[in-house]
N, C-alpha and C positions, 0 to 999 in steps of 0.2 A: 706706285705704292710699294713702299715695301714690306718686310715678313712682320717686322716688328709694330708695325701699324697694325696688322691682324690680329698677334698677340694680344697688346694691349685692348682692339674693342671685341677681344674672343674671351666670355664668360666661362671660365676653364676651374678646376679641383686641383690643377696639376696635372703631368703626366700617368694616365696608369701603367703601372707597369706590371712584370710576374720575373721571378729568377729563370734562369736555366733548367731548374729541374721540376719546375709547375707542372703537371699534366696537362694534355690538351683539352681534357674533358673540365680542369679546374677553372682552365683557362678561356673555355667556350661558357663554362656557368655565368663567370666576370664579363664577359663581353656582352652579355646575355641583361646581366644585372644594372649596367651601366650604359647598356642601351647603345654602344660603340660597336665600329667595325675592326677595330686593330688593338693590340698593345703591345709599348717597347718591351722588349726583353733587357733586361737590365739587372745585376747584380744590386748595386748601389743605391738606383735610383736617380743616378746623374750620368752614368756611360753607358750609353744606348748599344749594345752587342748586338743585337738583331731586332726583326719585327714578326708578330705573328697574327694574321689577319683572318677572318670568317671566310675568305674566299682560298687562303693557305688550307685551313681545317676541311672545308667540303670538298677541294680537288682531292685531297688524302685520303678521307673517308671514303669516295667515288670509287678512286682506285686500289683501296687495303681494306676497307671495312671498319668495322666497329673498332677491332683491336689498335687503329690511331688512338683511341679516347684514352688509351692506358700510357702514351709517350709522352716523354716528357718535349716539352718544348722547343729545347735545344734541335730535336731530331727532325722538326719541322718548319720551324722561321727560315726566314729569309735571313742570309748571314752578309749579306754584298748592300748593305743598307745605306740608302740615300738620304743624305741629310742635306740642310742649307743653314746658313745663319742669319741673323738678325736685319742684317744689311742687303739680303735678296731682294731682288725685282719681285715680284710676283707674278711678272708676266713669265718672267724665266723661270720659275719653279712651277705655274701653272706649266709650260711647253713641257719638264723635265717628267710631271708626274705624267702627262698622256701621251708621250714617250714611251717611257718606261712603265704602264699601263698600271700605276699601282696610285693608291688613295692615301694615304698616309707618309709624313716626313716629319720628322724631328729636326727639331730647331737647335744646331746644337753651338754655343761662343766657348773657345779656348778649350775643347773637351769636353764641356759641362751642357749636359741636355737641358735648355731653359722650356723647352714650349715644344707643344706639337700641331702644325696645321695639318689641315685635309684639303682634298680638292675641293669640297664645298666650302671650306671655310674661304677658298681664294675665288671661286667663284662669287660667293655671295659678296663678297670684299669690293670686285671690280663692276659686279650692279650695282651697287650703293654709290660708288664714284661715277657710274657713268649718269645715274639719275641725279647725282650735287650737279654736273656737269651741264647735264640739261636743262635743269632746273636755271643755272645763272645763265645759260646762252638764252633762252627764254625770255628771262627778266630784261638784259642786254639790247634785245631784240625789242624785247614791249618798251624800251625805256625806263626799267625801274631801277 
């Protein structure tokens, strides 16, 4: 399966995203409100600059205290951000994200951030395939 198979049956608003100079405290309320673990940092809305995720915000906090909720963004995302495009395996972006031990990737064709999966969305992706999967070996099997 690939990314853009996800996209299209992933009930999505679009990308959230926040600028460079969002707070982390503005940007912990949104993640909060939207019930998500991450958002792209992005000027535009289409060029993904970095990511800033709930588990970015509590290492910070753990180790600086309250006064993270007063920086801006920039001073905390992840700037070395992994993307894939449209035409990914999913198996390779599933291997890439527990890898590199992070839950979030933006989808990005010719520059432009179209989509973002999760590792749940690629998990929940390759149950659904493996139960169509079973389901026909089944029928196959029973003769139907």
């Amino acid at each position: 399966m690939q990314v853009q198979q996800i996209l299209k049956d992933k009930r999505s608003d679009g990308v959230v995203t926040v600028g460079l100079k969002a707070t982390v405290a503005e940007t912990a309320q949104l993640l909060a409100e939207r019930r998500i673990g991450g958002v792209v940092v992005s000027e535009d809305g289409q060029t993904p600059l970095g990511i800033l995720s709930e588990r970015d915000i509590v290492r910070r906090l753990a180790a600086e205290g309250a006064a993270v909720l007063g920086m801006a963004v920039e001073d905390l995302m992840t700037k070395d951000l992994k993307t894939c495009s449209c035409k990914d395996d999913c198996d390779e972006v599933l291997a890439r994200m527990t890898e590199g031990r992070f839950r979030h990737m933006p989808v990005v064709e010719d520059g432009v951030m179209v989509g973002i999966i999760t590792i749940g969305d690629v998990v929940a992706a390759q149950i659904a395939e493996l139960s169509m999967e079973k389901h026909a070996l089944q029928g196959m099997i029973m003769g139907h």
